[in-house]
C-alpha positions as CSV (number, residue, x, y, z in Angstrom):
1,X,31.9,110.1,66.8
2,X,33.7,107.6,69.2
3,X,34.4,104.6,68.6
4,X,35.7,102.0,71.4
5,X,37.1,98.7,69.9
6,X,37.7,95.4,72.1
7,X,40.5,94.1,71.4
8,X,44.4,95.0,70.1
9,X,44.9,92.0,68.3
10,X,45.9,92.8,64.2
11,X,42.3,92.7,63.7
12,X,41.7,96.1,66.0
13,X,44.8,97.4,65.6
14,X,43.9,97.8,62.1
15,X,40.6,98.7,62.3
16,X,41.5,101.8,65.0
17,X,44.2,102.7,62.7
18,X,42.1,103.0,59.6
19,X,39.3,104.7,61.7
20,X,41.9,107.4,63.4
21,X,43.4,108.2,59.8
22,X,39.4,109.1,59.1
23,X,39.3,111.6,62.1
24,X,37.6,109.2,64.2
25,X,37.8,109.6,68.0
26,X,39.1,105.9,68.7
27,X,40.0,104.2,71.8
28,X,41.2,100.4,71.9
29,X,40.8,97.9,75.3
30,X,42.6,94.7,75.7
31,X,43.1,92.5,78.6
32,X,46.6,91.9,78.1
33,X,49.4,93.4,79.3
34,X,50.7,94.5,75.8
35,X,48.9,94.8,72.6
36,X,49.3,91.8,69.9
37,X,47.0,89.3,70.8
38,X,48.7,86.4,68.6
39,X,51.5,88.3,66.9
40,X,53.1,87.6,70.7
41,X,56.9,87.6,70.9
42,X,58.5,86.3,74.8
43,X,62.1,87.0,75.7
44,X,64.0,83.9,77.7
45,X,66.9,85.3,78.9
46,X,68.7,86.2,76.0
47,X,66.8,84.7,73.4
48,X,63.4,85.8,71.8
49,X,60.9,83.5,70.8
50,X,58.0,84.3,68.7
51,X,55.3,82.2,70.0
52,X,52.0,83.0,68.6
53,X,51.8,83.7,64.4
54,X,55.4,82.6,63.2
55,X,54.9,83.9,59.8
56,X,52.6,85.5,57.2
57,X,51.9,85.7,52.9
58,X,50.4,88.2,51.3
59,X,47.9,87.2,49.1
60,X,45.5,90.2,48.3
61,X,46.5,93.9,47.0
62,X,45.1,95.4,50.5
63,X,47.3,93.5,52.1
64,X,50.2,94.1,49.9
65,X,49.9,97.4,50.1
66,X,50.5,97.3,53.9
67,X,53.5,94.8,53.4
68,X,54.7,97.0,51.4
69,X,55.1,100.4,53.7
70,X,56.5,98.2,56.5
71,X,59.0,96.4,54.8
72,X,60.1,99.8,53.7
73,X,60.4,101.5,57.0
74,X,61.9,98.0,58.1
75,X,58.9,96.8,60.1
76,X,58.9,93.4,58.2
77,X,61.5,91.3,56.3
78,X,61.5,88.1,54.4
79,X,62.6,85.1,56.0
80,X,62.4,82.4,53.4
81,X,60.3,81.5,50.0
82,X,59.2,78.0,51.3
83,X,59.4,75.3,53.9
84,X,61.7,72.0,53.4
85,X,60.6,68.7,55.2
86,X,57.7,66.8,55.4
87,X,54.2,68.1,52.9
88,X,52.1,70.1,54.1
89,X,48.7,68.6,54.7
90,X,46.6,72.2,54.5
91,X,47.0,73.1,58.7
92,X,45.1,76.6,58.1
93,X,46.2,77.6,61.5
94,X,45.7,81.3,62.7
95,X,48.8,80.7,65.3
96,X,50.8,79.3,62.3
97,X,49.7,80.6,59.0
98,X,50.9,77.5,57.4
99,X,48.3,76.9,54.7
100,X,50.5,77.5,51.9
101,X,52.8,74.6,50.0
102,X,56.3,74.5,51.2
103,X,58.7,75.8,48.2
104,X,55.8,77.7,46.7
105,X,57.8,80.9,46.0
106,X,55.7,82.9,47.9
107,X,57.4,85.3,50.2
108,X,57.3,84.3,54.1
109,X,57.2,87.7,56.0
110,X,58.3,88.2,59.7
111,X,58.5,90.7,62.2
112,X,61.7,92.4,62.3
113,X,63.0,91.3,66.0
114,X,59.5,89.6,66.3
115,X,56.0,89.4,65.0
116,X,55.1,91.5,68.2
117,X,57.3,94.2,66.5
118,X,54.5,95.0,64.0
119,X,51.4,95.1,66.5
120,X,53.6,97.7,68.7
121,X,54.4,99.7,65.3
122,X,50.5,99.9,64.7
123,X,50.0,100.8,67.9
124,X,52.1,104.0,67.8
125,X,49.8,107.2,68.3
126,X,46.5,105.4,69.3
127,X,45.1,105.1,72.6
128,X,45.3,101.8,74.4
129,X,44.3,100.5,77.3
130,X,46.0,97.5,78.1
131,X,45.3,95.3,81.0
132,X,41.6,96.6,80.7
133,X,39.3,93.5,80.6
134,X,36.2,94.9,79.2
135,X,33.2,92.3,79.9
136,X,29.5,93.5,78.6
137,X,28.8,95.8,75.8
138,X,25.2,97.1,77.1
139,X,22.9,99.8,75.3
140,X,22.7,103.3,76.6
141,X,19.5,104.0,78.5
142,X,20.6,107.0,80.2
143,X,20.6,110.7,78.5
144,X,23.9,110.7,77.7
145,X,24.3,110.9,74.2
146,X,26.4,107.8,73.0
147,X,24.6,104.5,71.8
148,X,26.7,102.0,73.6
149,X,28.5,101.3,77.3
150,X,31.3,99.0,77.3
151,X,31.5,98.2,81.0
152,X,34.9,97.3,82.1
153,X,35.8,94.9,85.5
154,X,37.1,97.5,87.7
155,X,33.4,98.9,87.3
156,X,33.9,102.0,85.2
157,X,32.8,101.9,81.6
158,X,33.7,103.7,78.4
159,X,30.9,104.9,76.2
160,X,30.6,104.5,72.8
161,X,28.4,105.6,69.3
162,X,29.5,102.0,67.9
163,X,31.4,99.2,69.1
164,X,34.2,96.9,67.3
165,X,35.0,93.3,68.7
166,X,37.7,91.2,67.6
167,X,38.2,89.3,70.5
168,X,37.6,84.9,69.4
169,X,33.7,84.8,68.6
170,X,32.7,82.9,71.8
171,X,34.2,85.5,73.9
172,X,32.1,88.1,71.8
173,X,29.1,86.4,72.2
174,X,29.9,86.7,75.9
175,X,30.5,90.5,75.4
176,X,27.4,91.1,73.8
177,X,24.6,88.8,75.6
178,X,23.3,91.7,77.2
179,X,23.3,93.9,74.6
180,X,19.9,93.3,73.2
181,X,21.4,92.5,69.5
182,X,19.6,89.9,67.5
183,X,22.9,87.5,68.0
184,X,23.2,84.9,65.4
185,X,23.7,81.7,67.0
186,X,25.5,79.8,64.4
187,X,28.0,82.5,64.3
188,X,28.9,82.5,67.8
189,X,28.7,78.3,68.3
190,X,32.2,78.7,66.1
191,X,34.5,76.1,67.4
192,X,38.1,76.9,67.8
193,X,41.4,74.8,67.5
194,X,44.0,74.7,70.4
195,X,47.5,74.8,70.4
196,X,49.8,74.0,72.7
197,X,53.3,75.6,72.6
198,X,57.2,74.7,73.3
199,X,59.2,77.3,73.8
200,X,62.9,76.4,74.2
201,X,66.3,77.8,74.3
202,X,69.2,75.7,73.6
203,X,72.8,75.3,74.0
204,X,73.3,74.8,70.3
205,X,71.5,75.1,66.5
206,X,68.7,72.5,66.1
207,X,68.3,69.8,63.7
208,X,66.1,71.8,61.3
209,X,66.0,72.3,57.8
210,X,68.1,75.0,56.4
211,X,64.7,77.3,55.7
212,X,64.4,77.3,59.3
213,X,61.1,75.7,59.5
214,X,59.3,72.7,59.3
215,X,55.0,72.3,58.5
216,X,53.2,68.8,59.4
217,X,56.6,67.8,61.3
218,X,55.2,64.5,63.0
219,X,52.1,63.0,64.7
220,X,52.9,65.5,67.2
221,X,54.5,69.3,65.9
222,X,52.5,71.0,63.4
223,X,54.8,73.9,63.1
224,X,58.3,74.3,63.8
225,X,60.2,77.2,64.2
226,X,63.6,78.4,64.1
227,X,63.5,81.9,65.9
228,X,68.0,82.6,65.2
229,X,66.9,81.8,61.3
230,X,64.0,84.0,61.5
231,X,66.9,86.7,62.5
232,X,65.3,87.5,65.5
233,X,67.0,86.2,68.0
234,X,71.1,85.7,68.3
235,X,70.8,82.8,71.0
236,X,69.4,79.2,69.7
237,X,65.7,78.8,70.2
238,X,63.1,77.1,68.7
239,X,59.1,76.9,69.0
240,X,57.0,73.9,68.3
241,X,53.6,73.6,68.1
242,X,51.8,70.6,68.7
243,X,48.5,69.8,66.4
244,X,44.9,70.4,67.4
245,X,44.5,67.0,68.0
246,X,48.1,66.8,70.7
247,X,46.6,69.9,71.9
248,X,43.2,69.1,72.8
249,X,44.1,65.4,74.0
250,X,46.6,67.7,76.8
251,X,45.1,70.4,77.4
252,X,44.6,69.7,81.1
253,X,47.9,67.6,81.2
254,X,50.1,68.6,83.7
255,X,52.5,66.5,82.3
256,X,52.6,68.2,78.8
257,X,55.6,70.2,78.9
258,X,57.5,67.1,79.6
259,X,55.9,65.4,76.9
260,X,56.6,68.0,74.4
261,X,60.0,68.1,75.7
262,X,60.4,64.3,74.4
263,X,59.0,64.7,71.2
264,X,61.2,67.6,70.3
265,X,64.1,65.4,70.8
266,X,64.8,64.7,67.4
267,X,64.5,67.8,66.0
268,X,67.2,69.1,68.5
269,X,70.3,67.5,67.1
270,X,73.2,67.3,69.1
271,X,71.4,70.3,70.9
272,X,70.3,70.2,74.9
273,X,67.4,72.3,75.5
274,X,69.1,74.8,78.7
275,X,65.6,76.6,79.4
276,X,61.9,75.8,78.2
277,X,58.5,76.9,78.3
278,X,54.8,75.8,78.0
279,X,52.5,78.3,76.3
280,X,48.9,77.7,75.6
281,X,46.4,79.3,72.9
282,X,42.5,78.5,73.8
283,X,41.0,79.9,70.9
284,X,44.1,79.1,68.0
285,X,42.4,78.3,64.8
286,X,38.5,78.9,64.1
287,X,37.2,75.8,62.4
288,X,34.6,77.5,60.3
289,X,35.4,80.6,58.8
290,X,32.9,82.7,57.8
291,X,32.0,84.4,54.2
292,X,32.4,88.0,54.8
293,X,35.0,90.1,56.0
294,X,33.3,91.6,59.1
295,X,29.5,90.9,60.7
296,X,27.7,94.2,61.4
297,X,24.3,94.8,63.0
298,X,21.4,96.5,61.2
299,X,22.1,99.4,62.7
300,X,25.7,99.5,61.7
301,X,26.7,100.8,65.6
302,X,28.4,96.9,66.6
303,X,31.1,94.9,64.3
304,X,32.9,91.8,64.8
305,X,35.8,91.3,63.2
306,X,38.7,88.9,62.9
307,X,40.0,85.7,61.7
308,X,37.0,83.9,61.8
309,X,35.9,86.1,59.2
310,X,38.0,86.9,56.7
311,X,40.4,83.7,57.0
312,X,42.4,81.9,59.7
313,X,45.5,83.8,58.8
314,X,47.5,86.9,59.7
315,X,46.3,88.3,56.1
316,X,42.4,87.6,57.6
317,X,42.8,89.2,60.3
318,X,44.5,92.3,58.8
319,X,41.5,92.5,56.2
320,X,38.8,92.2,58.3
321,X,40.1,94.7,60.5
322,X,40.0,97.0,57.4
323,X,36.4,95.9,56.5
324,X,35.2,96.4,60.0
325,X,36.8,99.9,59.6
326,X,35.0,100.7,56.2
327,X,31.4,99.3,58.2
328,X,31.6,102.4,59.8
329,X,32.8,105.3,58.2
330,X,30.2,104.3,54.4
């Protein structure tokens, strides 16, 4: 059995991962250049930035589980137990994962030298093909004995006996328009959030509270980030993210980095910003999320998978990945 899965975000990561361990021939495609999808860490000279997922909880024993092995092998540490300045007001965000009440308790978990750190650990020992856009999952019609052709753009294709997506669910439906599945439309008119991102380097610490982050900041920054609290990087830098609403509202604004620029001024301090950064996230934060883990055909030979599924957070993604695992090998 081979399995080809679209996408080497958590969600797939996970899912090829579980599926390898199973004996399972497994082969992941992404369009990026390195595997991640939103656990995405950038280097600016010498700082480093996480600018995707900032953070993660654990809320469920699958998940803990997983915690647990990489903060043992030192994949994962805690950066704080809560978030000081201004209440929450529920963001939910998939980029963010800053749903939960600042000074909760709860154990905020980070990559060790960047949430990228933990895709590239899950990665070890599975085949990826990175900068590999794959672009129509179509149905075998030929004699060859796989179900399922995932063509890719440079024209060649990689066939298949079932398919994972975990790619945002309009890109999926995209993916599979061709593919003669019964799609569901409701499922694939999920709207997404945007975010729009700040990444900047500085010439001193920030203004920010001593937890090193800061939820709901203003009418403009849902999230703020201190990347030398989070211990990952040793030069001051910080990443803001605007709100869905900021983001969709500049989305086309050429002028956005400049405006971000000025509403990060007092969070800065007697700080300058010496380098900065725009980064943009289409498809942040599904709006709906659906009630099962994973979606699966009736044939059980195409999954989708993600955090539209199983919750807009980095514990969603990571449990759908497993359920879109377990689809396949019941």
């Amino acid at each position: 059995m081979h399995i080809v899965v679209v996408g080497a975000g958590l969600s797939g990561l996970i899912a090829a991962r579980e599926l390898s361990a199973a004996g399972v021939d497994v082969t992941l495609v992404d369009k990026g250049r390195s595997v991640g999808g939103r656990l995405a860490t950038r280097r600016i000279g010498d700082a480093r930035l996480d600018h995707g997922a900032q953070f993660f909880t654990v809320r469920t024993p699958a998940f803990q589980r997983q915690v647990d092995e990489w903060v043992e092998r030192g994949v994962v540490s805690v950066w704080n137990h809560g978030f000081g300045g201004p209440t929450p007001g529920g963001l939910g965000s998939a980029v963010t994962d800053a749903a939960q009440d600042s000074g909760d308790g709860f154990p905020r978990y980070v990559g060790t030298g960047g949430m990228n750190a933990i895709a590239k650990d899950l990665a070890r020992g599975l085949t990826v093909e990175t900068s590999t856009m794959a672009f129509a999952v179509r149905e075998n019609r030929s004699d060859a004995p796989t179900r399922w052709h995932v063509a890719i753009d440079d024209g060649t294709q990689r066939d298949a006996d079932a398919v994972i997506v975990t790619c945002p669910l309009p890109q999926a439906f995209a993916l599979l328009v061709d593919s003669g599945v019964e799609l569901d439309e409701a499922l694939f008119r999920t709207e997404y959030d945007r975010t729009i991102g700040l990444l900047a380097t500085l010439d001193a610490a920030p203004a920010i509270a001593p937890s090193g982050g800061v939820q709901n900041a203003d009418a403009v920054f849902s999230f703020i980030a201190d990347n030398a609290s989070k211990g990952i990087s040793a030069t001051p830098s910080v990443t803001f993210h605007a709100n869905p609403e900021w983001s969709e509202a500049h989305w086309d604004d050429d002028a956005a980095l400049d405006a971000l620029i000025t509403a990060a001024q007092p969070w800065l301090g007697a700080a300058s910003i010496v380098e900065s950064q725009l980064k943009k996230w289409r498809f942040a934060t599904p709006r709906t999320v659906w009630p099962d883990p994973c979606w699966v055909t009736c044939d059980d030979t195409i999954v989708l998978a993600g955090d539209a599924f199983a919750g807009p957070r980095v514990e969603g993604a990571h449990n759908s990945g497993l359920a879109a695992a377990h689809a396949l090998l019941r």
